[in-house]
C-alpha distance (Angstrom), angle and dihedral (degrees) to the residues before:
residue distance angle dihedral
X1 . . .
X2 3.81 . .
X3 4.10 93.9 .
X4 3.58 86.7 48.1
X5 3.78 87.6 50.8
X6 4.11 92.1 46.3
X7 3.77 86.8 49.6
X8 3.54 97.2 53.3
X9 3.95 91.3 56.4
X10 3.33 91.4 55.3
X11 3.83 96.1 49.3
X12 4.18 88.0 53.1
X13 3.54 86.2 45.2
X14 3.64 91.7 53.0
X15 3.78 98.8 42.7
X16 4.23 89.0 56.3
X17 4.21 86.9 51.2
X18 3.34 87.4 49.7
X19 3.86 101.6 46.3
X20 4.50 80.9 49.5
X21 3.40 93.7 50.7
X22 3.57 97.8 49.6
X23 4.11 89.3 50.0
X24 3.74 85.2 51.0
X25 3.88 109.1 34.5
X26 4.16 116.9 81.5
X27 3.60 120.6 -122.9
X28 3.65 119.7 -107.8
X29 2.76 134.6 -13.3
X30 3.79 82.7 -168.6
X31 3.92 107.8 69.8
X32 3.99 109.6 -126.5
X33 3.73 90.3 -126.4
X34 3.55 87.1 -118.1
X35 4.08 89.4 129.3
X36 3.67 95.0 60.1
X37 3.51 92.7 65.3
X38 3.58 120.4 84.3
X39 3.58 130.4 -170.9
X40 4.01 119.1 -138.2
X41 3.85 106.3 -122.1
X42 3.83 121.7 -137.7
X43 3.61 114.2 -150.8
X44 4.30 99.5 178.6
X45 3.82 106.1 50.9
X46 3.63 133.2 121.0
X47 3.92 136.3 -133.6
X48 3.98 143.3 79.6
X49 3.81 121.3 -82.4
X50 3.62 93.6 -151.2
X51 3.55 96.4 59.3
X52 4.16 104.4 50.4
X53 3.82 109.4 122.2
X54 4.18 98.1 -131.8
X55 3.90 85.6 176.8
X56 3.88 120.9 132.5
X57 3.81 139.4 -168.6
X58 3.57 112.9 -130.2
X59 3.60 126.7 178.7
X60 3.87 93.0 -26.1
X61 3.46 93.5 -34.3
X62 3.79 149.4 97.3
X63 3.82 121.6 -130.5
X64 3.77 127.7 -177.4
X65 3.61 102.0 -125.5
X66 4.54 124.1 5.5
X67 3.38 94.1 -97.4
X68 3.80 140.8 122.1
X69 3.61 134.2 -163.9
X70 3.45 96.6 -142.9
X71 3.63 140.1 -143.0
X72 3.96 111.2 -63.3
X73 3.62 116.2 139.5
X74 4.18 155.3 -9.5
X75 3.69 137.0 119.4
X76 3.99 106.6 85.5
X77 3.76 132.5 73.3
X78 3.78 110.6 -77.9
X79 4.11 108.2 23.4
X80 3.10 88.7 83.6
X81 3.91 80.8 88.8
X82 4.11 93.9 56.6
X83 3.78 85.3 47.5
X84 3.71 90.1 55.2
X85 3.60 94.7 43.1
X86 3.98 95.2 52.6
X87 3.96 88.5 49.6
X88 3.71 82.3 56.5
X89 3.48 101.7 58.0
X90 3.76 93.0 29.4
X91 4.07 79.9 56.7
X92 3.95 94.5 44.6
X93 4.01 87.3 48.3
X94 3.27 103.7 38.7
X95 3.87 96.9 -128.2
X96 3.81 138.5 127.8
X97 3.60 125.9 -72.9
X98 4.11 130.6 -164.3
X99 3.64 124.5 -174.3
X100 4.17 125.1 -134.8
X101 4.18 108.6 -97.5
X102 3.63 111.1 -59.3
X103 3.76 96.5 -153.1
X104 3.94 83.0 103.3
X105 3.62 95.5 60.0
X106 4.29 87.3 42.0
X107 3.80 80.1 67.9
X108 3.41 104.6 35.0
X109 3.99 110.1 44.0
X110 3.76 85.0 -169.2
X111 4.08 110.9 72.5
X112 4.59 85.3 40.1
X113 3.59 71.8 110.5
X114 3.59 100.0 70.6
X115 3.67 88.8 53.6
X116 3.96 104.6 34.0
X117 3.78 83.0 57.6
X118 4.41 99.4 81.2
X119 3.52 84.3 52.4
X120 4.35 92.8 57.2
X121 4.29 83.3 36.8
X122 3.89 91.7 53.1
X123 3.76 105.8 18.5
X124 4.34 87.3 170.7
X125 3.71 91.6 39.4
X126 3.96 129.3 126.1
X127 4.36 91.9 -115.9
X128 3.77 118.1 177.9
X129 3.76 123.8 -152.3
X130 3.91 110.2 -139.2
X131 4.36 126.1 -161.1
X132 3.46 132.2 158.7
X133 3.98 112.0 -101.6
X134 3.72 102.0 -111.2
X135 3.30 89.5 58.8
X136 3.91 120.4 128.4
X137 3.60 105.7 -98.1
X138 3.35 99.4 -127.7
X139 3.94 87.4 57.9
X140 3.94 88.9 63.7
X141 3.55 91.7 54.1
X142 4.11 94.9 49.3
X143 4.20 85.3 51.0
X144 3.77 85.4 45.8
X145 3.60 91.4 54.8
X146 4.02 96.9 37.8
X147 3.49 87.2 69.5
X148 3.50 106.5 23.0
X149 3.94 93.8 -122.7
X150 3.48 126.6 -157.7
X151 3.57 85.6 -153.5
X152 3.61 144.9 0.2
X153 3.81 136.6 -126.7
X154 3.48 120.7 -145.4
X155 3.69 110.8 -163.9
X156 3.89 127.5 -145.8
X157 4.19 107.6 -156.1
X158 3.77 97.4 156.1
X159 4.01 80.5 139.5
X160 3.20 94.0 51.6
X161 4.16 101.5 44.5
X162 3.60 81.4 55.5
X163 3.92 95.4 60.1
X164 3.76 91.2 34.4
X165 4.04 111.5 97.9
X166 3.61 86.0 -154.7
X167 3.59 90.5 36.0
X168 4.18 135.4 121.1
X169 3.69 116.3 -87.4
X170 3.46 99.2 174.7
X171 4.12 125.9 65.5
X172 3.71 104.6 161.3
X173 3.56 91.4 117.3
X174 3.99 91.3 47.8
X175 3.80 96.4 100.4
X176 4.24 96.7 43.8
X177 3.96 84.9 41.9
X178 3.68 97.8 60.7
X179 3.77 98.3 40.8
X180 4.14 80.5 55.8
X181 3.57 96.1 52.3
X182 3.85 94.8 46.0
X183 3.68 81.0 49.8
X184 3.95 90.7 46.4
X185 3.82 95.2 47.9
X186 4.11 129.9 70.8
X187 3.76 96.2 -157.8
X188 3.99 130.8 67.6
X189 3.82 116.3 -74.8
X190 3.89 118.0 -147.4
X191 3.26 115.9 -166.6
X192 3.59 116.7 -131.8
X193 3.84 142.4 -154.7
X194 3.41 120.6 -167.2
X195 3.50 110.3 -146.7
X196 4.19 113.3 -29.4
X197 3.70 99.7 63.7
X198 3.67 139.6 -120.5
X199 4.07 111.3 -87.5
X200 3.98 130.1 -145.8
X201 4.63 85.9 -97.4
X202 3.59 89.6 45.5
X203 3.77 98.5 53.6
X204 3.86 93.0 35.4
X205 3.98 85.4 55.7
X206 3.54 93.1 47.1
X207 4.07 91.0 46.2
X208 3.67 84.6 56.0
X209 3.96 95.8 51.7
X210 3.93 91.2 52.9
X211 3.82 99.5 -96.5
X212 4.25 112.3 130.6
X213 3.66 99.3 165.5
X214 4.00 129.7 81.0
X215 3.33 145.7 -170.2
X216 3.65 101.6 -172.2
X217 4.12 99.7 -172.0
X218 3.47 98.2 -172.1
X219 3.84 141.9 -179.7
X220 3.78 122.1 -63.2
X221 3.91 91.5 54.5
X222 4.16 139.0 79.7
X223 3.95 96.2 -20.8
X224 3.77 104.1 -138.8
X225 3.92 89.5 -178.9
X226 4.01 86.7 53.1
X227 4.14 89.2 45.2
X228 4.03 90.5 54.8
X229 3.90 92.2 40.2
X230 3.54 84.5 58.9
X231 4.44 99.1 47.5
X232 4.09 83.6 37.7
X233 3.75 117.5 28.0
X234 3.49 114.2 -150.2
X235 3.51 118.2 170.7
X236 3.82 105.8 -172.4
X237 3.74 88.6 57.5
X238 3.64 98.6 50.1
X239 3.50 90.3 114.3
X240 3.58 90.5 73.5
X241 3.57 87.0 84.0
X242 3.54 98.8 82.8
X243 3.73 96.2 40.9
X244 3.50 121.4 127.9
X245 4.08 149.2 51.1
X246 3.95 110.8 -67.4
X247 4.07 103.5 -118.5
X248 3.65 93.8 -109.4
X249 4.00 93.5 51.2
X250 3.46 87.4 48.3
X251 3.80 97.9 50.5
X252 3.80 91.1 52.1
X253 3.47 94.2 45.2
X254 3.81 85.3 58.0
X255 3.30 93.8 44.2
X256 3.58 102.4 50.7
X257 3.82 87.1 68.6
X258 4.01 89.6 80.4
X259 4.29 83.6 -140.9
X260 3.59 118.3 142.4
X261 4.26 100.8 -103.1
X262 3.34 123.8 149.4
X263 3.88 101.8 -146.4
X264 3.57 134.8 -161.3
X265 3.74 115.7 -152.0
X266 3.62 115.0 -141.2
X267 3.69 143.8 152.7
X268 3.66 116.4 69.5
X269 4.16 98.9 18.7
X270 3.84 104.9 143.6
X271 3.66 103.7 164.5
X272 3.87 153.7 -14.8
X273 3.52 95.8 -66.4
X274 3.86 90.9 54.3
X275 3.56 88.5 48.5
X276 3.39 96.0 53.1
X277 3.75 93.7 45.7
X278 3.84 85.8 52.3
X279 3.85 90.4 52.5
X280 4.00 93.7 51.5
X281 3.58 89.2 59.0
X282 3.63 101.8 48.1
X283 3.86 109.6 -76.0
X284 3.77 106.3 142.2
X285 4.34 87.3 -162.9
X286 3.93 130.2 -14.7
X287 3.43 127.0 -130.0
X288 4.40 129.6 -147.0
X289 3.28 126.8 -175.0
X290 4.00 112.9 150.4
X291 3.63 94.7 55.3
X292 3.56 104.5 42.7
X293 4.16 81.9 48.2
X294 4.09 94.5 56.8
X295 4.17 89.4 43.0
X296 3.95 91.3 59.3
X297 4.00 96.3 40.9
X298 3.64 83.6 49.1
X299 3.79 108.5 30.9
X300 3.51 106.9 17.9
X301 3.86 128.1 -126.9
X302 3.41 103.4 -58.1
X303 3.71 89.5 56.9
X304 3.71 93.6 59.4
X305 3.41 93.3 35.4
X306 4.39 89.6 59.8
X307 4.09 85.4 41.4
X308 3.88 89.0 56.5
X309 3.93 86.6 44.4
X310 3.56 93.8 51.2
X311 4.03 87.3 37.9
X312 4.09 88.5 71.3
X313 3.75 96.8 43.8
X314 3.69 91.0 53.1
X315 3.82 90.2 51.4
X316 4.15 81.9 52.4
X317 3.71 86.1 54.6
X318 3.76 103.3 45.0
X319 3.69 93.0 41.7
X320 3.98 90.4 53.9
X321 4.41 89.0 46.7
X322 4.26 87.5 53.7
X323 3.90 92.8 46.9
X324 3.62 92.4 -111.2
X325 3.95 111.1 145.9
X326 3.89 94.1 172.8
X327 3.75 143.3 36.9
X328 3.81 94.3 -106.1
X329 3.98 87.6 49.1
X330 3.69 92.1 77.6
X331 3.77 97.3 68.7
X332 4.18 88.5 54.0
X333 4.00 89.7 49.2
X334 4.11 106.7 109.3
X335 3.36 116.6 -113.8
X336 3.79 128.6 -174.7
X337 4.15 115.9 -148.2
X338 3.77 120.2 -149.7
X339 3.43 147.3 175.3
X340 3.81 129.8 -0.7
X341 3.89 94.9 3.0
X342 4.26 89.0 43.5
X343 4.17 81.4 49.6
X344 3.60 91.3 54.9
X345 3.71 102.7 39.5
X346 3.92 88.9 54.6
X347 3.09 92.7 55.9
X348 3.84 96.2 50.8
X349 3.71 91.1 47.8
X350 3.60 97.2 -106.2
X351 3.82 113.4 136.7
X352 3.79 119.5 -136.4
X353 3.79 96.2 -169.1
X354 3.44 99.6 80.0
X355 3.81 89.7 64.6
X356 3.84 97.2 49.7
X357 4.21 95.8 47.6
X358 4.00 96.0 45.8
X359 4.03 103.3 107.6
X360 3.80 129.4 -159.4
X361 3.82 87.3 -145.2
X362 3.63 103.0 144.2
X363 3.51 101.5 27.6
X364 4.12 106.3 135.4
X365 4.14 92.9 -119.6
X366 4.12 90.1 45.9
X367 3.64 115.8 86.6
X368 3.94 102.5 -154.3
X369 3.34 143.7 128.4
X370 3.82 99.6 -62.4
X371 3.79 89.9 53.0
X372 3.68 104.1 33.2
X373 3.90 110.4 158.8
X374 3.61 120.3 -112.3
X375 3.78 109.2 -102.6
């Protein structure tokens, strides 16, 4: 009981260093890939910005705009207050909201609190459950039921373990472990990166164990390689830093298997137009975390809660400039792919052309050529 006790401290302990360093760490140094995608502007269309429906349904249920507030923090004294804050603003915005990993609180019976509290915030919300993927399945289910998730993200760290001193060093169990836990678990599992991406043998592997839903938390984000550099240095693994697939890279690589994923794009969103970009190539939502993290430590909650408010008008906006009148326009809009991610995608045998000569002629809001007014 006492090394269980000893292990818990260091856990909390652990979460609060991590919660600093990702305040204090930059992003990157990888670039999401986010700028070499450009979206095909459409000067002659008709409609009103104000009234585009940007709602989703996710998982069962509808959300205002396809976003996620994804997993940050929980399991030591005090977050409980972040968590409670997020729900808020979720709540007030009518968005998705994940928890940090749980497996803390699986341990420790006494921080559940600072998890089971979104759920009393935002008792109708869309709340994901979040553990690591080696996990013992019947851990996922008790973090599933702590909050009663409507889903449950499975994180893959393997980068991370490996920079960890107190990290996981063996994964030969990884594959058998998260068939279990889907097995385990009555809600969706997503599984989740957390900062290197998900490639094109990953995904089909997963596809092929039963999984169909992604979080692909790629490069250009929270740098969890960067964060443990910084509690451990280690110079001769420095170059760990840049590891990874950008989140854009790794969404098209996804994509270009032509399976039936729903994908969340994450790692390296830092606004509407990223989250449109993400939708055009495939993204069903997006998820932030970082950001929205460093705009409440710095601004407080009603500044996050006006930057998620202006966040969904923006999306109005950008979906009215690409001549896309509903939600399921976006991923019709043309899109032309350049530079480093274009390099890359060549040379996996992806083509990029098919994005940039799709056409949302005919759409209802886009005045063009197959709708051209009578005169």
């Amino acid at each position: 009981m006492r090394e269980c006790v000893v292990m818990d401290l260091k856990r909390e302990e652990r979460k609060y260093h991590h919660l600093e360093h990702a305040l204090r760490e930059q992003t990157g140094p990888k670039p999401a890939g986010w700028s070499d995608v450009e979206l095909v502007h459409q000067a002659l269309i008709k409609g009103n910005a104000d009234s585009i429906d940007t709602t989703i349904k996710l998982f069962g249920k509808t959300i205002n705009f396809p976003l996620i507030i994804n997993a940050m923090t929980g399991g030591a004294p005090g977050l409980e207050r972040i968590n409670e804050a997020l729900a808020r603003v979720a709540k007030e915005t009518g968005i998705a909201l994940a928890v940090g990993s749980q497996t803390a609180a699986v341990y420790n019976p006494g921080v559940r609190h600072t998890y089971e509290v979104v759920r009393k915030v935002y008792p109708e919300g869309l709340i994901l459950a979040n553990v690591g993927a080696l996990v013992k399945p019947e851990y996922a289910k008790e973090a599933v039921e702590m909050i009663e998730a409507d889903a449950l993200q499975l994180h893959l760290n393997v980068v991370q373990e490996l920079l960890m001193v107190e990290g996981d060093r063996d994964f030969a169990s990884l594959y058998e472990n998260v068939v279990k836990i889907k097995e385990a678990v009555k809600v969706p599992v997503i599984l989740k990166e957390v900062g290197f991406g998900i490639s094109r043998e990953t995904a089909q592997e997963l596809y092929q164990l039963g999984f169909t839903v992604l979080d692909l938390g790629g490069a250009g984000g929270t740098n969890f390689a960067a964060i443990e550099l910084a509690r451990n240095p280690q110079e001769h693994l420095d170059y760990l830093r840049c590891w990874g697939l950008p989140t854009a890279i790794s969404l098209l690589e996804v994509n270009s298997l032509d399976l039936p994923f729903t994908v969340i794009a994450s790692g390296g969103i830092y606004n509407a137009l990223d989250i449109i970009k993400a939708l055009a190539l495939g993204a069903k939502a997006a998820g932030m975390a970082g950001v929205l993290l460093k705009i409440y430590d710095r601004y407080g909650e009603k500044a996050l809660l006006d930057f998620l408010n202006s966040m969904q008008k923006e999306i109005q906006y950008l979906m009215l400039l690409t001549g896309a009148g509903k939600m399921e326009d976006i991923a019709s809009i043309p899109v032309v792919i350049t530079g480093y991610t274009q390099n890359w995608l060549t040379q996996r045998g992806i083509d990029t052309k098919k994005y940039a000569q799709r056409t949302t002629l005919g759409n209802d809001n886009f005045r063009g050529l197959n709708n051209k007014p009578k005169i």
